[in-house]
C-alpha positions in Angstrom: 33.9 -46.8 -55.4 31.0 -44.5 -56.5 30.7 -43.6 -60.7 32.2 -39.9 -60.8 29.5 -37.6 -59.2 29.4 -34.2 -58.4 30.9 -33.1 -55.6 33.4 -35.6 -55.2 32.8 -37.6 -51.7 35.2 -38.2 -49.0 34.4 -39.7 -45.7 36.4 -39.9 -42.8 36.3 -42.4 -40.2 37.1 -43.1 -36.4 35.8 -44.3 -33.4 33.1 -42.6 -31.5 32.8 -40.0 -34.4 33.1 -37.0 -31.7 36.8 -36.2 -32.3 39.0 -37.2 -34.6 36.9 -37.8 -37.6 35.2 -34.8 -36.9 37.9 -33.0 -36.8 39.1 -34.4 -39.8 36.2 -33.8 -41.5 35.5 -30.3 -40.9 39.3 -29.4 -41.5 39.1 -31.4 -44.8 36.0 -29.4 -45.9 37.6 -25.9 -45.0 41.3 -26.6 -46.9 39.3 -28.1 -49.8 36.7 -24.6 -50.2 39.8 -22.7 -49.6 41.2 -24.4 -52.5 38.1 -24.3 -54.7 37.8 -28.0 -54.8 34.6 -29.6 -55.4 34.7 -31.7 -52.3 31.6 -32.6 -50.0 33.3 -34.4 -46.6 31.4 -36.3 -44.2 31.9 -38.5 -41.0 31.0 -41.3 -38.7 32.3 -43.5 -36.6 32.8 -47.8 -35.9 31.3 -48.0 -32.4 29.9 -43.4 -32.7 28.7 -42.1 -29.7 25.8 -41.3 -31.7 24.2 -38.4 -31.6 26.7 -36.6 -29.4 28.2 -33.3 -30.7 32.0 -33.0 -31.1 34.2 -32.7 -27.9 34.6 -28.9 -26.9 38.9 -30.2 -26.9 38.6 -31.2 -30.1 37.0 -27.8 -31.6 39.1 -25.8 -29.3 41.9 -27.7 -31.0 40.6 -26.9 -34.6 40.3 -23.1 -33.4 43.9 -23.2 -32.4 45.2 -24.0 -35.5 43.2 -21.2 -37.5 39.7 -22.9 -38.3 36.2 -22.7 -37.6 34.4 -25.8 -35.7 30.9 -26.4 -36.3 27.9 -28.1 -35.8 28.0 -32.1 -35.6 26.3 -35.2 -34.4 27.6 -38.1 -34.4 26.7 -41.1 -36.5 27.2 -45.2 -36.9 29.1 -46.0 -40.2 27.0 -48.4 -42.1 27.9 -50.3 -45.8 25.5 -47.4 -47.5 28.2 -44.7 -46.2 30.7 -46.4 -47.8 29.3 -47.7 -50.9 28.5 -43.6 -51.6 32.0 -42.7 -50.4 34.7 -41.6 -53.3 37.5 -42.2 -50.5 37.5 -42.9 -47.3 40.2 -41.7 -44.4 40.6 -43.1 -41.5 42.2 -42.5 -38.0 44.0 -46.2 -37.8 45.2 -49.3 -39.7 42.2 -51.0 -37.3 39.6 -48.4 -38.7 40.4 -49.9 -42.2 40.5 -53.1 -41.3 36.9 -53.0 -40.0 35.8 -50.9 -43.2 37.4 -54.3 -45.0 34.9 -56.5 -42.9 32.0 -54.2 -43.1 32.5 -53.9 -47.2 35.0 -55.9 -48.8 35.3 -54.2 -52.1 35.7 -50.6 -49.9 39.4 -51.5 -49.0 40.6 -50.3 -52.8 39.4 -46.9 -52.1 40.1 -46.6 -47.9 43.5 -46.1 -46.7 44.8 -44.1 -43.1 45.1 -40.5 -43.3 48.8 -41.0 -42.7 49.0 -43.8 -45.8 47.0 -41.4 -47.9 48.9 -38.6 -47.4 52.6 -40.6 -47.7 51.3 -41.4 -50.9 49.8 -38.2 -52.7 53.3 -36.4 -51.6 55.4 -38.8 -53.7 53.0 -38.7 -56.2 53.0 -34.8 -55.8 57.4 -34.9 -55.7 57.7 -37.5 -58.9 57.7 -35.9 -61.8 56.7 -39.0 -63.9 53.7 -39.2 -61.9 52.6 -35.6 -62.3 52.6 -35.5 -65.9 50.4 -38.6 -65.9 47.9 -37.6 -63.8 47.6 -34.2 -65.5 47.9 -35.8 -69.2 43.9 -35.3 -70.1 43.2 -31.3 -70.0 39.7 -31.4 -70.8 38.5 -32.9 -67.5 36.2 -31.2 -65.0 37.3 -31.1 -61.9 35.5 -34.1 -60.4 36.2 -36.0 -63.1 40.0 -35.0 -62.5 39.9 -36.0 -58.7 37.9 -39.6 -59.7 40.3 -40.4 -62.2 43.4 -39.5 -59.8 41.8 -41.5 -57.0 41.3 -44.5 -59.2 45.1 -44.3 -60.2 46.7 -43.8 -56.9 44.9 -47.0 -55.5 46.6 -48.6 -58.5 49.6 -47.6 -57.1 49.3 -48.9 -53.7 51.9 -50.3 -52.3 54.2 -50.1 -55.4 56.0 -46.8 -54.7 58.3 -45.9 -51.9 56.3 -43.6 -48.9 58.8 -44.4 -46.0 57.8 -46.1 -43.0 54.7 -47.9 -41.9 51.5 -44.9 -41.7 51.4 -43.5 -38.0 47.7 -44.0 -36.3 46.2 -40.6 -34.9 45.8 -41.5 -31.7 42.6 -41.0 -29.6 42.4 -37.8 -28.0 39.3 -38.8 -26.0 39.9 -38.0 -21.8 43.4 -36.7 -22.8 44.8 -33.7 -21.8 44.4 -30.3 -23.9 47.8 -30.9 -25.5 46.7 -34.4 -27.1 44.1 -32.8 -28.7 46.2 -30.1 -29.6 48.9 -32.9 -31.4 46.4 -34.7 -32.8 44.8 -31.8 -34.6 48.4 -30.9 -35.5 48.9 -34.3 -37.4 45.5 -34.4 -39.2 46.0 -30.8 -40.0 49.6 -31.2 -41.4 48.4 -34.8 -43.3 45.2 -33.1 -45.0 47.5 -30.4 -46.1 49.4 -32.8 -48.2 46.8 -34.1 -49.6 44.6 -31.0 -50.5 47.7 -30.0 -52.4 48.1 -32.4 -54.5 44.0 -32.5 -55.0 44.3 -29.0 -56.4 47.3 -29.3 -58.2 
């Protein structure tokens, strides 16, 4: 994981970086302004279809649930993307996995969307929890959010979230109502986490 910068990095990760990830990316970077966090979001893809734009599904999608789709061009993750990355999202379990091959020490700070977001609303719901990650009061923001990213990887795997995280599915030649679900679940999963970001 990157030394605590300014803004704080998040990169989200699919496939052919032209619809989930995009999707992801863009939603992530509107909650997180909305909510005055200090958050720069970017994306890319294990095998992108580089240099292609997102699919018109996918931003009619995003439109249909309230935001504002924008330019993007898809790109190739690569070991730099990562190395600069504070936390890294991705669409599947097999997204991590090849983050894991790509740069070992990466894993700490990658999880699912779904994981992620499991684990930020029992950390959010605990009360234990929330007075520890809000003990130091002179913190800037990023510092805040670096410090609270550091801590929940700690945590991994040592407090309850429920069931195993749920893949977003790939959208890609499916109708207008995948796209429409799948946009639904991001949407509903970066809530979560926003919240507990800004709390």
């Amino acid at each position: 994981m990157s030394a605590a910068q300014a803004p704080f990095t998040v990169l989200m990760i699919c496939t052919g970086n032209i619809c989930r990830s995009p999707m992801a990316e863009q939603i992530l970077q509107q909650r997180a302004t909305k909510a005055k966090l200090p958050i720069k979001v970017h994306s890319a893809g294990v095998m992108a279809m580089t240099g292609s734009p997102m699919t018109p599904q996918s931003a009619d999608a995003m439109k249909a649930r309230g935001f504002t789709p924008g330019k993007h061009v898809s790109r190739d993750l690569t070991p730099e993307m990562l190395e600069k990355a504070d936390l890294v999202l991705t669409a599947t379990l097999d997204h991590r996995s090849e983050i894991a091959r790509m740069l070992p020490k990466a894993s700490k700070y990658s999880f699912t969307i779904d994981e992620f977001a499991r684990l930020t609303s029992f950390l959010s719901s605990d009360p234990e929890f929330q007075e520890e990650f809000k003990k130091k009061k002179k913190e800037t923001r990023e510092e805040y959010l670096s410090r609270a990213i550091k801590e929940a990887v700690l945590l991994r795997g040592m407090v309850p979230t429920g069931k195993d995280p749920k893949d977003v599915i790939d959208p890609y030649g499916e109708s207008v109502e995948i796209y429409e679900q799948v946009a639904e679940h991001i949407d509903v999963m970066l809530e979560i986490i926003v919240d507990w970001m800004a709390a």
